[in-house]
C-alpha positions in Angstrom: -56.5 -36.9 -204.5 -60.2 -37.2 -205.5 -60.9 -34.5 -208.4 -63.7 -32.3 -208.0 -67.3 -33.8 -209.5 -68.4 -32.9 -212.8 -71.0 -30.6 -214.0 -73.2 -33.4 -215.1 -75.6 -34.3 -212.3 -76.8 -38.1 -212.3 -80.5 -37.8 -212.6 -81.2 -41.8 -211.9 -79.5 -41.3 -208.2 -81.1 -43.0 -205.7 -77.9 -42.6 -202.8 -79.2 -40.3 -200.0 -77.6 -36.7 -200.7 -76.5 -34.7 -197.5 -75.2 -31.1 -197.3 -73.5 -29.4 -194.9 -71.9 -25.6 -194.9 -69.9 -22.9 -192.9 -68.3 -25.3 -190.6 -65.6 -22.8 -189.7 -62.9 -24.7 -187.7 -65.5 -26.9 -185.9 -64.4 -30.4 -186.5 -65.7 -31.9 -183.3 -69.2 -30.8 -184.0 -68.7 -32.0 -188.0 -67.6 -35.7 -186.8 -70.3 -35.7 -184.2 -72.9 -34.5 -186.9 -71.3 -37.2 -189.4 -71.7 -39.9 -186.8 -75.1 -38.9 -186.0 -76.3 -39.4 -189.3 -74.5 -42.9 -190.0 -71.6 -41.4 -192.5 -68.5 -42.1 -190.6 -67.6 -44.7 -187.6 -66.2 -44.7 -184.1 -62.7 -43.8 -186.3 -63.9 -40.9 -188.0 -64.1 -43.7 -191.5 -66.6 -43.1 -194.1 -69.5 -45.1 -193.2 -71.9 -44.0 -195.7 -71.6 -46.3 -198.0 -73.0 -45.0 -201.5 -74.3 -41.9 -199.9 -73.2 -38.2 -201.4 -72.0 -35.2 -199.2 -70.9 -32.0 -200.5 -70.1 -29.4 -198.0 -70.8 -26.1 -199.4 -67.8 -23.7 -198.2 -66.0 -22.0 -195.8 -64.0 -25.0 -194.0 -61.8 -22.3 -191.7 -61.5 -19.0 -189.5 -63.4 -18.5 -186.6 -63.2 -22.2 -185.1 -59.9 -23.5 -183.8 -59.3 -26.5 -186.4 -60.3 -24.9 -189.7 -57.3 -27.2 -191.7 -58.3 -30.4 -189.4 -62.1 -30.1 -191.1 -60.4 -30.0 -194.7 -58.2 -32.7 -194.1 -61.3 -34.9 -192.8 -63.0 -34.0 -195.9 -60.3 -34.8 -198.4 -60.1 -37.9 -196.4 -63.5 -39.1 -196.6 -63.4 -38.2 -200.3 -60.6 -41.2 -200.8 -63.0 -43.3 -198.8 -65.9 -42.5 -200.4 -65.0 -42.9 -203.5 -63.3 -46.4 -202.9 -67.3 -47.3 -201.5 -68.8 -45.8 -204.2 -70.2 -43.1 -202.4 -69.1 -38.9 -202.8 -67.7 -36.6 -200.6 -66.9 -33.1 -202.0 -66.7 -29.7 -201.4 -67.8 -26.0 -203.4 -65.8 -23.1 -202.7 -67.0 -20.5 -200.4 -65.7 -17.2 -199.6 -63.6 -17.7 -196.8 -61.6 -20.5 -198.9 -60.8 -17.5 -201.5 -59.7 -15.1 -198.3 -57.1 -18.2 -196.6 -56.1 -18.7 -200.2 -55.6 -15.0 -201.1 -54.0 -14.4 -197.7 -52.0 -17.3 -198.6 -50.7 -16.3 -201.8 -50.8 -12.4 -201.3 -50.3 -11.5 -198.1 -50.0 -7.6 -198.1 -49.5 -7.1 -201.3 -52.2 -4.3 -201.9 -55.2 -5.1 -204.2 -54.8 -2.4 -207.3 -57.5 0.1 -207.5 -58.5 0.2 -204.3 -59.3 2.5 -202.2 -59.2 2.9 -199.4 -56.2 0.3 -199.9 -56.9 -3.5 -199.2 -54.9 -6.7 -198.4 -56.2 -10.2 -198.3 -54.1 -10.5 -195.3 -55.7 -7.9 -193.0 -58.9 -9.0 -194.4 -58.6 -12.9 -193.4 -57.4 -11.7 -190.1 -60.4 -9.3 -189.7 -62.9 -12.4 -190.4 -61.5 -14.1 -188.0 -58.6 -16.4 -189.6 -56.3 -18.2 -186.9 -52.8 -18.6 -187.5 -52.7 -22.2 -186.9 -54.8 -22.6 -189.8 -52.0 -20.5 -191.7 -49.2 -22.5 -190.3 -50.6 -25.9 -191.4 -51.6 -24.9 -195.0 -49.6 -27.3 -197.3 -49.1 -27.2 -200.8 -51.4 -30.1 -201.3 -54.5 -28.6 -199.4 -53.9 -25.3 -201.5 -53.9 -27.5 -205.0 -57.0 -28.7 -203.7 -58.7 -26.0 -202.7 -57.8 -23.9 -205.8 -59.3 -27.1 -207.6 -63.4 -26.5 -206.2 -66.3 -25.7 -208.2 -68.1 -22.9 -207.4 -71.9 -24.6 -208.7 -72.9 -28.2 -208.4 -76.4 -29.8 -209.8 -77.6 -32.4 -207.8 -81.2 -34.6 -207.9 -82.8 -31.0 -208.8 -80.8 -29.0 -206.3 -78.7 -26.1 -207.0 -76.1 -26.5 -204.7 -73.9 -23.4 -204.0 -72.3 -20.9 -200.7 -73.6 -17.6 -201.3 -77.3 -17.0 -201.3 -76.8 -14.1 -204.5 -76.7 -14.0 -207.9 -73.4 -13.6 -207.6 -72.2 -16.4 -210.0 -73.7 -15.4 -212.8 -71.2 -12.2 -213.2 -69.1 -15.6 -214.7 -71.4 -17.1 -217.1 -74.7 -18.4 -218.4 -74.4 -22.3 -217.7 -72.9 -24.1 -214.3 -70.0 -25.2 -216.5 -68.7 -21.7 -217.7 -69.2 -20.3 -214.2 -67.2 -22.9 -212.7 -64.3 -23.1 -215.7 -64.4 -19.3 -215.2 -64.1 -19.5 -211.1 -61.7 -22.5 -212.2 -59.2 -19.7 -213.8 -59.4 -17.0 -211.2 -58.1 -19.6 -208.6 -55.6 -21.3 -211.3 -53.8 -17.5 -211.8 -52.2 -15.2 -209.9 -54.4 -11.8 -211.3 -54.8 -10.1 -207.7 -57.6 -7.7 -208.7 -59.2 -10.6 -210.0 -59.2 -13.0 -206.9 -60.4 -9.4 -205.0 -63.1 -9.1 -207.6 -64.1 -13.1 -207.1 -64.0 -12.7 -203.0 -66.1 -9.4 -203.2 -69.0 -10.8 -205.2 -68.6 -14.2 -202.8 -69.2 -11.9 -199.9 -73.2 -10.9 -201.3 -75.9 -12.2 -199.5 -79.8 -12.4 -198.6 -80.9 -12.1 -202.3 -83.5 -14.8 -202.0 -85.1 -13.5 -198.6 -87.6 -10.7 -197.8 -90.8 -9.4 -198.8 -92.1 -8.4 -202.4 -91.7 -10.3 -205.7 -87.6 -9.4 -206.1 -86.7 -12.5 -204.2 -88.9 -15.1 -205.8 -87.9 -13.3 -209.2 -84.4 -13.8 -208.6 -84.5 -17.1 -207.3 -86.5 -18.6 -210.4 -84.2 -16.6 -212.6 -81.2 -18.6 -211.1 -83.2 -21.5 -211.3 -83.8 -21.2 -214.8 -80.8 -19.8 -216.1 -78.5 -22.9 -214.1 -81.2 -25.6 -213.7 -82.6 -27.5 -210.8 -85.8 -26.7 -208.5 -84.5 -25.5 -205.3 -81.3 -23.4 -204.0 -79.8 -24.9 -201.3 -77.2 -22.4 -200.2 -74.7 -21.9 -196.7 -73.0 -18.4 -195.9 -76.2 -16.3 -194.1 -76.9 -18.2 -190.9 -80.1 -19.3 -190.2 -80.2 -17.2 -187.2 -78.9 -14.1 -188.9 -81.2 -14.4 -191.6 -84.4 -15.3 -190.1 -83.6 -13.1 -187.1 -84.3 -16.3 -184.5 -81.4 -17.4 -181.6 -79.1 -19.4 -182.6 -79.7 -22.3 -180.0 -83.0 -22.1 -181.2 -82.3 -23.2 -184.7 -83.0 -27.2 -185.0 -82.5 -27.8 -189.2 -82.1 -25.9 -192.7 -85.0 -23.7 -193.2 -86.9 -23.9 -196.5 -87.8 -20.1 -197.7 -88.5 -18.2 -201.1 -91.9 -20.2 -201.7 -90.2 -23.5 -201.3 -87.3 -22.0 -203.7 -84.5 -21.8 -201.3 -83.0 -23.6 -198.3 -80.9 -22.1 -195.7 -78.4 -24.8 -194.2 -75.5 -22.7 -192.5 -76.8 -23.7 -188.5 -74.1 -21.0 -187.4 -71.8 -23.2 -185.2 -69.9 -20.7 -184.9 -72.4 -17.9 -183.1 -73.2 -21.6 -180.8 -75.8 -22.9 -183.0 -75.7 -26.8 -184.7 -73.6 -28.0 -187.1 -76.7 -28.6 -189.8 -75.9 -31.8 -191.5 -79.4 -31.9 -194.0 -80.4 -35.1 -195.8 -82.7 -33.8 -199.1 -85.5 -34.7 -199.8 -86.8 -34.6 -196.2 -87.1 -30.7 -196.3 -90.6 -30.6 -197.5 -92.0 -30.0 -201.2 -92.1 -26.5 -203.2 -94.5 -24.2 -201.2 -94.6 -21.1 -199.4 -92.4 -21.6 -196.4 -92.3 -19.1 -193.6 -90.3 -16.4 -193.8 -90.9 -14.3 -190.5 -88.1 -12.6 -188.7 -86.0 -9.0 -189.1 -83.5 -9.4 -191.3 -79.7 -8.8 -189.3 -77.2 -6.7 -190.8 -74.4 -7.9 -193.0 
């Protein structure tokens, strides 16, 4: 098993970096977006040579094949690695809700009320119980072993388009140690606590200076020049159809970019190359903003 990637981005990196989020069960869309762009073969191999991938969270619920998308991934991490390339993944917010469904069931999270259970909760965003049947122990160990945060060529890679991560630290290496211990325990209030501020969203979009404010404050605080974040969907967010959408969307005066295509509301698995998505500059940014 491949460990996750360090905090310590490689600055002289000339491989092609790809991201991908929010696949949500959709494994035939994921290989076809893989093959697409020249990363796997007519076997579903790693093809990419050198070439990074990190997929940025929530792997299940929703899609009927949520555990066959992880199991691709961890396997194309093996391969990857072997030719010199990286495939790896950052936790999102429905891994914490399998996981806490997983390990908690109905067990009811202390202090809440009205009273809450990861269980009812995974099942209520959509989780399928043939994901639940085929969770082994080693896709659990792996899972609990993402990052939240990942620094890559000047991107900020992460799932949740919110501030969120800073409620864990100053630096990408105590947020993710911090994360690291939540998932490494068994405190229930605390993997509640971790899944609630996962669920926050939309804090680099809309008008006035708040956005850009909290954007370059992230920036600053973490490092890198651009967010590049999953969990709002590009249609959601920028209040366009989903068959319409054709590629991340860069937003926030160039700050942030939106890759979650929404596959699951029928719009494309968004498989970005960086680099390609423009320079830093006011980006469009039209469009009502749906509700959470």
């Amino acid at each position: 098993m491949v460990p996750a990637g360090d905090d310590i981005p490689d600055d002289d990196a000339e491989s092609p970096l790809y991201v991908v989020s929010d696949l949500h069960g959709h494994r035939d869309e994921f290989v076809a977006a893989l093959r697409e762009a020249g990363l796997v073969d007519d076997e579903e191999r790693w093809s990419g040579g050198d070439a990074r991938l990190w997929c940025l969270g929530d792997f299940t619920d929703r899609g009927p094949d949520g555990i066959g998308v992880i199991e691709l991934v961890m396997a194309l991490s093996e391969q990857a690695a072997e030719a010199g390339g990286t495939v790896d993944a950052l936790l999102g917010n429905h891994e914490i809700l399998l996981l806490g469904a997983h390990l908690f069931g109905e067990e009811r999270v202390p202090g809440e009320d009205p009273p809450k259970q990861f269980l009812a909760w995974w099942i209520l965003n959509g989780g399928r119980d043939s994901d639940a049947e085929r969770l082994s122990d080693e896709i659990v160990e792996w899972l609990r072993t993402r990052h939240a945060l990942r620094l890559e060529d000047g991107y900020l890679l992460m799932h949740t388009d919110a501030p969120t991560y800073i409620n864990y630290g100053t630096s990408i290496g105590e947020i993710n140690e911090a994360v690291s211990d939540v998932l490494a325990g068994d405190d229930l209030a605390a993997w509640w606590e971790l899944f609630r501020l996962m669920t926050s969203r939309r804090a680099f979009y809309g008008e006035g200076e708040q956005p850009v404010w909290t954007a370059q404050m992230m920036l600053g605080m973490l490092g890198g020049e651009r967010i590049v974040h999953g969990h709002s969907t590009i249609a959601d967010q920028f209040g366009v159809d989903p068959s319409s959408v054709d590629g991340p969307r860069l937003y926030c005066q160039g700050l942030a970019l939106a890759v979650d295509g929404g596959v699951y509301q029928g719009g494309p698995c968004v498989l970005a190359r960086l680099g390609d998505e423009g320079p830093l500059a006011d980006a469009e940014e039209s469009g009502a903003q749906a509700a959470d």
